[in-house]
C-alpha positions, 0 to 999 in steps of 0.5 A: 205624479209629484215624483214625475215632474221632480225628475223633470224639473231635474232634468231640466235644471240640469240642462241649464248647464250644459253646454250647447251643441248637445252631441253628449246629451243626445247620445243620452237621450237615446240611453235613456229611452232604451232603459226598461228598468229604474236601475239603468234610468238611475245610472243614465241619470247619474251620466248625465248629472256626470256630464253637466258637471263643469258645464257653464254655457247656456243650453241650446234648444237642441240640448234643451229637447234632448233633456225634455225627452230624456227625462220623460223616458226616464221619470215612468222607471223612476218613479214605478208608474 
């Protein structure tokens, strides 16, 4: 369960990066929850820490929910649980 709500936190601490309009982060989202092993939600996870790199705006509510979703897909296969 900690596992879990660290790689929430994460992904929420990244989404504070990013930039608003959230076309790359939904694409993500999407990539994310079609992944059915942790080998494909570590490389999601590794595009999208790609993609936040030389973000500096403030996220929107949309990258916001699509991060939110994203790292709920995600943190099951990361975490074997």
């Amino acid at each position: 369960m900690k596992t879990a709500i660290t790689a929430a936190l994460l992904a929420l601490s990244i989404a504070a990066c990013s930039k608003s309009g959230g076309g790359g982060l939904q694409g993500l989202k999407k990539e994310a929850c079609a992944c059915k092993d942790a080998a494909c939600a570590k490389a999601v996870n590794a595009k999208m820490d790609k993609y936040m790199d030389g973000q500096t705006s403030m996220p929107s509510a949309d990258d916001m929910k699509a991060v939110s979703e994203a790292a709920v897909c995600l943190a099951p296969l990361m975490t074997g649980k």
